[in-house]
C-alpha positions in Angstrom: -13.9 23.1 2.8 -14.4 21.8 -0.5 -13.0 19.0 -2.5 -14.0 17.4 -6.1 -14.1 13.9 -6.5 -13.7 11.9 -9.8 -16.0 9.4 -10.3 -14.8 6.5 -13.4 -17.8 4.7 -15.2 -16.0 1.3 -16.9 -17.6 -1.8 -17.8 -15.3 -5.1 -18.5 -16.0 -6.4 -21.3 -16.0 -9.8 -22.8 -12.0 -9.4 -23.1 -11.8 -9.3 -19.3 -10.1 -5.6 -20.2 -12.3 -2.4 -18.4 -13.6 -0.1 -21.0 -16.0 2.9 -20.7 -19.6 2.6 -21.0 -20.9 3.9 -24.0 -23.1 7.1 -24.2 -22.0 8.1 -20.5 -18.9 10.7 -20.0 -16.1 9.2 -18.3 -15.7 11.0 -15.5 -18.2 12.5 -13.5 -17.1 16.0 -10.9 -19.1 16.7 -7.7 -18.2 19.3 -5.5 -18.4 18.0 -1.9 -19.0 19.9 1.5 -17.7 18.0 4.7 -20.7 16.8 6.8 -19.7 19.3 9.4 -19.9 22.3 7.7 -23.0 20.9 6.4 -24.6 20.3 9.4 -23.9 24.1 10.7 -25.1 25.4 7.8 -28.3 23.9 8.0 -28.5 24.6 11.5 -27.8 28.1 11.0 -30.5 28.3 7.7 -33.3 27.2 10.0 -32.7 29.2 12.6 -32.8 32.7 9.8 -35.8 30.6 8.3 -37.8 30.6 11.7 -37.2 33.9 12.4 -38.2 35.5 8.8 -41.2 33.6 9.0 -42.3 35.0 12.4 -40.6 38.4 10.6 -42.1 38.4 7.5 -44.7 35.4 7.3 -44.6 32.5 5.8 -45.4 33.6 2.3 -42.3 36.0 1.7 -39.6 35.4 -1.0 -37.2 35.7 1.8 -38.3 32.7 3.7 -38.4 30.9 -0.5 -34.7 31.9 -0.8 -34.0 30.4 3.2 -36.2 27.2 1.8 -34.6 26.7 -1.3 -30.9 27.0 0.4 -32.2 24.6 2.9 -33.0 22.3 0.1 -29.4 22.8 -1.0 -27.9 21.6 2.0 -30.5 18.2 2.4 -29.6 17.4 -1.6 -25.5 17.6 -0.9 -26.4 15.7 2.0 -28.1 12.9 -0.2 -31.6 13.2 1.5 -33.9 14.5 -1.9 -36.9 13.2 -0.8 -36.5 16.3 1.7 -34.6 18.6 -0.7 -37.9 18.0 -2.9 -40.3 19.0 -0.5 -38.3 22.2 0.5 -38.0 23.3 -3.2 -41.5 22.4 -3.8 -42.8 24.7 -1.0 -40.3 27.0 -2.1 -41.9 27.3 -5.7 -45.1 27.6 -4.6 -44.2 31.0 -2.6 -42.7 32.2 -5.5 -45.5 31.3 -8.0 -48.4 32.7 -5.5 
């Protein structure tokens, strides 16, 4: 299940009264994904990734697209320093 969230930028200003920073949009949308469903998916994604690599090896754009969606699921869940490494080794299948 899915739900946006509204984010407000404001700044008070000298006034005391909260106004928008300037050169940054007011709002900002993200669509979030509740930790459970989350969790599953990534649990399910490694388990199609271990088995196309032992399929296919570990140089086939299918186990790229299984890393990249991997990488999907560690960036909604806030960890990029993982979603960075997954999306680098995903690139580098695709570029050899």
């Amino acid at each position: 299940m899915a739900c946006t969230v509204a984010i407000a930028s404001l700044a008070v200003g000298p006034s005391g009264a909260a106004q928008p920073l300037a050169n940054k949009t007011t709002f900002e949308y993200r669509q979030y994904r509740s930790i459970a469903e989350l969790t599953n998916s990534m649990r399910e994604i490694k388990q199609r990734l271990d088995a196309a690599e032992v399929k296919f090896g570990s140089g086939n754009t299918n186990v790229a697209k299984l890393l990249s969606d991997l990488a999907s699921c560690y960036a909604d869940l806030g960890e990029d320093a993982q979603a960075l490494l997954l999306n680098q080794r995903s690139l580098s299948i695709l570029e050899a």
